[in-house]
C-alpha positions as CSV (number, residue, x, y, z in Angstrom):
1,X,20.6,43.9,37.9
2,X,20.0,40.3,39.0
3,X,16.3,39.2,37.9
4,X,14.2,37.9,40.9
5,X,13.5,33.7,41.0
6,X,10.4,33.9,40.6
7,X,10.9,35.8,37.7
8,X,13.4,33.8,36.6
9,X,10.9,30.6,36.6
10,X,7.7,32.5,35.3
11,X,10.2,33.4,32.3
12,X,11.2,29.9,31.5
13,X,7.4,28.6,32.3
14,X,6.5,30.6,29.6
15,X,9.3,29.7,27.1
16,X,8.7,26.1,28.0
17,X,4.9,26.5,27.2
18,X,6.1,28.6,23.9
19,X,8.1,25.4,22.6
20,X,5.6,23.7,23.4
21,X,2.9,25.0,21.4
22,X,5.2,25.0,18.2
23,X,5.9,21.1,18.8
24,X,2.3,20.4,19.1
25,X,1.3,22.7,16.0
26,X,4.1,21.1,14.3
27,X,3.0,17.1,15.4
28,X,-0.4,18.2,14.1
29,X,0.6,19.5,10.7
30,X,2.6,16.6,10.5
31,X,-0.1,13.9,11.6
32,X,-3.4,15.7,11.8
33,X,-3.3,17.3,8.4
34,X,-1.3,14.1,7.3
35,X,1.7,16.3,5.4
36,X,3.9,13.7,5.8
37,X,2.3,12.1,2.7
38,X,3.6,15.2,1.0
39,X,7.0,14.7,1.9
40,X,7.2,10.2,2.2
41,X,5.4,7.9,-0.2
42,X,2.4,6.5,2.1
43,X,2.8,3.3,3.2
44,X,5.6,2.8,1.1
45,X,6.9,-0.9,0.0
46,X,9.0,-2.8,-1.5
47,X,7.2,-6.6,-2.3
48,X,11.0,-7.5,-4.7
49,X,13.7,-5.2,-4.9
50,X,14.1,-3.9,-8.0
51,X,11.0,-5.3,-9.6
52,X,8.0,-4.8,-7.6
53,X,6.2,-2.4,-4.9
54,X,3.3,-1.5,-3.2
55,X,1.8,1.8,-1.4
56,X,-1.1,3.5,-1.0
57,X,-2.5,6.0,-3.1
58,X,0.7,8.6,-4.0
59,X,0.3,12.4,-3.4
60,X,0.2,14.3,-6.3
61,X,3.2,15.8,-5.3
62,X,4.8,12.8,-5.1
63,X,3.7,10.7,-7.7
64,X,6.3,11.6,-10.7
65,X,9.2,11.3,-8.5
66,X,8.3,8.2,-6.5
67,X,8.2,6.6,-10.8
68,X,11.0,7.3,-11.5
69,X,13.7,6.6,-8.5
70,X,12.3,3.5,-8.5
71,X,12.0,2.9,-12.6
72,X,8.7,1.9,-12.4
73,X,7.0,1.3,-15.5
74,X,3.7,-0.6,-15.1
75,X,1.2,0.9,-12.2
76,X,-1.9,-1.2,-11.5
77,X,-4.6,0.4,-9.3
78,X,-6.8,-1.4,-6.9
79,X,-9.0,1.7,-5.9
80,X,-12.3,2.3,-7.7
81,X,-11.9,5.4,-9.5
82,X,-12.9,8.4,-7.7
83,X,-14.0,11.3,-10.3
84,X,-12.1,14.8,-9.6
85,X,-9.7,13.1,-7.2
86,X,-6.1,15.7,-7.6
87,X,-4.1,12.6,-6.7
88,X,-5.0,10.1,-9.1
89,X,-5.5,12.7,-12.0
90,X,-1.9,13.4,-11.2
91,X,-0.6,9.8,-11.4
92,X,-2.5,9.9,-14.9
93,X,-0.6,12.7,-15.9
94,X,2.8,11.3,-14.5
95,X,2.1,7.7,-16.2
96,X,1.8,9.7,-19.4
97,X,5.0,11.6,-19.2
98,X,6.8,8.9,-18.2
99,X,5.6,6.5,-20.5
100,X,4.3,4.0,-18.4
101,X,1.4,1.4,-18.5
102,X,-1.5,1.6,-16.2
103,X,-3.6,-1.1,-15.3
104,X,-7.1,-0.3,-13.3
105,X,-8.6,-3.1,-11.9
106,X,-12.1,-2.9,-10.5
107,X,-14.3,-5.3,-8.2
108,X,-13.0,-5.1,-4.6
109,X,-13.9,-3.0,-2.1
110,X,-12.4,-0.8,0.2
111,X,-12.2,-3.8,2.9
112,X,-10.4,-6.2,0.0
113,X,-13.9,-8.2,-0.3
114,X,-14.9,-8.6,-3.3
115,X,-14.9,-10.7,-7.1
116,X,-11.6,-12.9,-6.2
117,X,-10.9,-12.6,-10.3
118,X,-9.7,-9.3,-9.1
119,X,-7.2,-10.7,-7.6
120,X,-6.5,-13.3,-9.8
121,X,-5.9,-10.3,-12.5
122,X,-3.8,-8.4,-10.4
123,X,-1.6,-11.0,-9.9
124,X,-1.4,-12.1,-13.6
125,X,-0.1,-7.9,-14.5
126,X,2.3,-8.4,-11.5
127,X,4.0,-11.6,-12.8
128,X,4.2,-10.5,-16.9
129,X,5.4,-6.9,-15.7
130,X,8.1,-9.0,-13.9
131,X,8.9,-11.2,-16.5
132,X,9.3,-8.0,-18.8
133,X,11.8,-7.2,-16.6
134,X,9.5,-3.5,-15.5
135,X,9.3,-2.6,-12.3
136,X,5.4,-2.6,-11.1
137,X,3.9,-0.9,-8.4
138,X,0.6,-2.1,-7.4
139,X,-1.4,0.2,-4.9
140,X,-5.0,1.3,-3.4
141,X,-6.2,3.6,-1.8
142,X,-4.6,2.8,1.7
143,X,-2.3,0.1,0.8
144,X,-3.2,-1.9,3.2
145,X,-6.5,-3.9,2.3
146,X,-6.8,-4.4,-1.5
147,X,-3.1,-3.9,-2.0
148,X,-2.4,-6.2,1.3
149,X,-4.7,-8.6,-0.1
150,X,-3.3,-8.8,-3.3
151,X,0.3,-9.1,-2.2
152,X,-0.3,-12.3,0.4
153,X,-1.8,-14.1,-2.4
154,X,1.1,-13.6,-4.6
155,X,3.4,-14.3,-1.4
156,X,1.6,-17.6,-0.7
157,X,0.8,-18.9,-4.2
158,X,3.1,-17.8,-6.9
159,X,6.1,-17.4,-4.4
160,X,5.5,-19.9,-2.0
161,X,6.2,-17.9,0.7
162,X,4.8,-19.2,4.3
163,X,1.2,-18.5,5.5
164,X,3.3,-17.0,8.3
165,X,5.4,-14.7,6.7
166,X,2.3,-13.3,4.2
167,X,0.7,-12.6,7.3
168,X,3.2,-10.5,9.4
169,X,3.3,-8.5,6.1
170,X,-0.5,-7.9,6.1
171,X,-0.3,-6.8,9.4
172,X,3.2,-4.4,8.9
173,X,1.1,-2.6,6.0
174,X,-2.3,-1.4,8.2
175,X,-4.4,-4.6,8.4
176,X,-6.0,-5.1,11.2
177,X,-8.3,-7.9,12.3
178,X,-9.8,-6.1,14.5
179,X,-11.2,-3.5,12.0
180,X,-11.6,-5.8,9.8
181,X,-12.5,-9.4,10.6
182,X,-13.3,-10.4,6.6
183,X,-10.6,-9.9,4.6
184,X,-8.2,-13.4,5.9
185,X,-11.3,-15.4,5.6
186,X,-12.3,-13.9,2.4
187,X,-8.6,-14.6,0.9
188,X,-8.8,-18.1,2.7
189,X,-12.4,-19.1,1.0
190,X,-11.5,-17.5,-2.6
191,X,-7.4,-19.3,-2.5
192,X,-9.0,-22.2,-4.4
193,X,-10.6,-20.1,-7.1
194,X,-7.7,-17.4,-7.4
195,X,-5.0,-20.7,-7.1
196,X,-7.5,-22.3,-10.5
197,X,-7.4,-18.8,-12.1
198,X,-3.5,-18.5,-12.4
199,X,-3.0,-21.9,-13.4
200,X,-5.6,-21.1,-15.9
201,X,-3.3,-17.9,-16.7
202,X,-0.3,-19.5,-16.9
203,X,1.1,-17.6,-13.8
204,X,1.8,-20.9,-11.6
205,X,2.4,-24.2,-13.3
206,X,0.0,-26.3,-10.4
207,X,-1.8,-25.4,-7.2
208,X,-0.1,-25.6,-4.2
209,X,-1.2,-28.9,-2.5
210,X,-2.1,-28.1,0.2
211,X,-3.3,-24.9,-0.2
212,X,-1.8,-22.5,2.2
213,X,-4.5,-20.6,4.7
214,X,-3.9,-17.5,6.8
215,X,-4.6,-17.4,10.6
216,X,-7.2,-14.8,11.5
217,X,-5.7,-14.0,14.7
């Protein structure tokens, strides 16, 4: 029996709606619930291949496994420690089974403001995991503020890189002026003193003359 049209279209209104439904559910699982950091390392990096990275805080789930593809054996953390957090009681237990070095470095808040020795320590453990030849990831709880600030320091003063370039690559990891208008001038006033501090260290042989400064927006 041939079905009427408008039965015909009432069926495939409904099917359409059906599909429908399941894509939004699934986008929301996905995004809304934020499962995707189950499955992919959140915000993700690499700052040198091979030898260092950068991401947010890892999912428990992930945290073992993100280690060891990448050989990873020094982890400093940004993030002030959060008691009872699954995530970063996990990375504990993964550094421990895997054998690695964990560095916790305090003083910065969640908006990258903070004591710029922070900074100045972070990027000492980045350069002597690098000239131990171990991979180091450094991370906070985003990766985009503490760790963002962290890497366009080392960018502009141990690699040299341009203001330019350590900016685009604040702005590809989550910063955003916008939201928040005091990190670049926080990094720009504290250069001098993080700049003195790693000479100090041993990490750079001289400050960079003249210092290099970010552009706001």
């Amino acid at each position: 029996m041939i079905q009427p049209a408008a039965y015909r279209r009432s069926r495939r209104a409904w099917l359409a709606a059906w599909l429908l439904a399941i894509a939004g559910g699934a986008a929301y699982a996905w995004f809304g619930l934020k499962l995707r950091h189950e499955v992919c390392p959140r915000n993700f990096g690499v700052v040198e291949p091979g030898r260092i990275y950068r991401s947010a805080q890892l999912h428990r789930r992930l945290v073992e496994r993100t280690l060891a593809a990448h050989g990873i054996r020094t982890v400093i953390d940004l993030s002030a420690d959060v008691p009872g957090d699954p995530n970063e009681a996990a990375e504990r237990e993964a550094i421990d089974r895997l054998g690695c070095t964990r560095h916790e470095i305090g003083g910065l808040d969640g908006d990258g403001i903070g004591d710029a020795r922070a900074y100045a320590e972070a990027l000492r453990r980045m350069a002597a995991a690098k000239a131990r030849g171990e991979p180091v990831l450094i991370h906070c709880m985003s990766g985009a503020q503490r760790t963002g600030g962290a890497v366009a320091l080392y960018r502009l003063l141990v690699e040299g890189a341009s203001a330019q370039q350590a900016r685009e690559e604040l702005l590809r990891y989550g910063h955003r002026p916008a939201r928040n208008p005091r990190l670049i001038p926080f990094l720009n006033e504290q250069m001098p003193e993080v700049a003195e501090l790693l000479v100090a260290m041993g990490v750079i042989a001289h400050q960079p003359i003249p210092l290099p400064r970010l552009e706001a927006d």
